[in-house]
N, C-alpha and C positions, 0 to 999 in steps of 0.2 A: 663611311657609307657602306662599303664593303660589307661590316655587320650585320646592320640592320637591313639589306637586301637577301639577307640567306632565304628564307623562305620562298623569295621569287627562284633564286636557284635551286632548291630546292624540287618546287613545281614542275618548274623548265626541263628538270632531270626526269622526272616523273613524268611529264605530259610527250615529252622524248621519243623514253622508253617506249610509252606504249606505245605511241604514234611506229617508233620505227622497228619496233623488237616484238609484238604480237605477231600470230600467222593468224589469217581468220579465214573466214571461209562463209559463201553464202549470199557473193554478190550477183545485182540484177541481173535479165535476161538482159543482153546485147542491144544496144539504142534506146532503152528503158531507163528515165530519167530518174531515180530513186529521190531526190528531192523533192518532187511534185505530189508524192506520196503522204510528204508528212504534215500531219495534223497539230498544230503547235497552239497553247495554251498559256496563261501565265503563272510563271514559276516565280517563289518568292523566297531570299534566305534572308531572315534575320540578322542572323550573324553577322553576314557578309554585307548586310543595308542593302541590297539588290535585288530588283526585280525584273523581269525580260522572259519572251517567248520562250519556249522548249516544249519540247515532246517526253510524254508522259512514257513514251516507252522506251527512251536515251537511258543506258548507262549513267547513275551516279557514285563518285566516289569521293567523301570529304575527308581534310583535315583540319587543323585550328589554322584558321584562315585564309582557307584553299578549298577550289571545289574544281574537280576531273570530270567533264559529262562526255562522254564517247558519243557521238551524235550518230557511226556508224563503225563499221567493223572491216566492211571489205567495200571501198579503202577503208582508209584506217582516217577517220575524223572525228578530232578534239575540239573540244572548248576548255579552256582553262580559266577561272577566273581567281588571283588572288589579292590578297587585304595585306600591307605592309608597313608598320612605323616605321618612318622613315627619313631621314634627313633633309629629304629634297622637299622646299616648301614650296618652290617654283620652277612650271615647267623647262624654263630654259634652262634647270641647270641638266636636264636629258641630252646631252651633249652626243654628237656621233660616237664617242669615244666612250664614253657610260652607256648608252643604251646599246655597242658591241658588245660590252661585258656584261651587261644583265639580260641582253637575250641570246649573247653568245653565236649572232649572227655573222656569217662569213660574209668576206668585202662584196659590197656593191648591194648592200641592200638600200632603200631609198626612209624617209623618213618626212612628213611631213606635218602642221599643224591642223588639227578638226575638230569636230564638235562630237563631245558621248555623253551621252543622258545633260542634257543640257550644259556641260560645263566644255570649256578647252580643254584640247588632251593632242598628246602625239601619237603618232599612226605611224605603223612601223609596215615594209613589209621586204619580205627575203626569203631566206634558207637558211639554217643553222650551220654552223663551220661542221659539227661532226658528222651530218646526216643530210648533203646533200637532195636527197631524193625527196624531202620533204619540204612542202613550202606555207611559208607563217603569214598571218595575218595578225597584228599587234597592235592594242591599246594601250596606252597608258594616263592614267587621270588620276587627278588630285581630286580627293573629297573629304569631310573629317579628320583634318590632318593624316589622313592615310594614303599610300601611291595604292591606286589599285592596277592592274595590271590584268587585260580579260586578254587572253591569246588564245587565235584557232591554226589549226595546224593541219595538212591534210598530204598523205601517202598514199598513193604518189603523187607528187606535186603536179602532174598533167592533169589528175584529175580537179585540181581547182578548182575552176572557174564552172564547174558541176555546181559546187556550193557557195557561191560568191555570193549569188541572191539569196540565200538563205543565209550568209552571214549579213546581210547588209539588213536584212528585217529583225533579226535577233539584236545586231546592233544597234539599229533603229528605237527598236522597243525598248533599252535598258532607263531604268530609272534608278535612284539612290530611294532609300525609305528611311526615317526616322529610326533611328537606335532603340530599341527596346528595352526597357529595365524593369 
């Protein structure tokens, strides 16, 4: 299993980084809710069979498999969405002790059972063991025989619950689309 979950670690490394290792610069005036702001659209990746709200002026960065959308800079919030073959063909085998090692979450994160783009999925939510100061909101769903894995992540973790509602419409709005060939 290990193997064929690299790319999730992969990601995780990458969505990390930026989350915790960018400097940015350029956040709102003081009691100025920067989420009320944004204008969001539907975004659609073939590759990835996915479609769901975003704003047309987010940061994207792809790989085979993987998409990085920076929703903002200061803080610092992600969205991660990746596509993984993978061994696991049902959700229970997500066990606390696998979904520690594949989001590499420090003890006492919670984990529970919900619904994404109409199917079951496990809902994760914590802080990463290396990067306290950061706090994750986690999906994981089966579709296509592939684990997709959509994580948002937001520095500093106080500012949270800033974008909780705009994770919860973006979540809201995900759909799978037909494979294209």
């Amino acid at each position: 299993m290990k193997g064929s979950l690299q790319i999730n670690f992969f990601v995780l490394g990458l969505f990390l980084e930026i989350a915790a290792g960018k400097a940015f610069a350029g956040s709102p005036p003081l009691g100025e809710n920067p989420v009320k702001e944004i204008d969001l659209e539907v975004c659609t990746d073939d590759k990835l069979q996915v479609k769901f709200l975003c704003s047309p002026d987010w940061e994207l960065e792809t790989e085979d498999n993987a998409m990085l959308i920076v929703i903002s800079e200061d803080p610092a919030v992600t969205l991660t969405i990746a596509k993984s073959r993978s061994p696991v063909i049902f959700l229970e085998q997500l066990t606390k002790e696998t979904l520690a090692e594949m989001g590499k979450y420090a003890d006492g994160f919670t984990q529970e059972t919900a619904q994404f783009a109409g199917h079951e999925a496990v809902k994760v939510q914590g802080v990463p063991k290396e990067f306290p100061e950061i706090r994750l909101l986690d999906h994981y769903v089966l579709y296509d025989l592939s684990l997709y894995s959509v994580l948002f992540s937001v520095n500093p973790r106080e500012k949270f619950d800033e974008y909780a509602a705009l994770f919860n419409k973006i979540t809201e709005s995900f759909t799978f689309v037909e494979k294209v060939e």
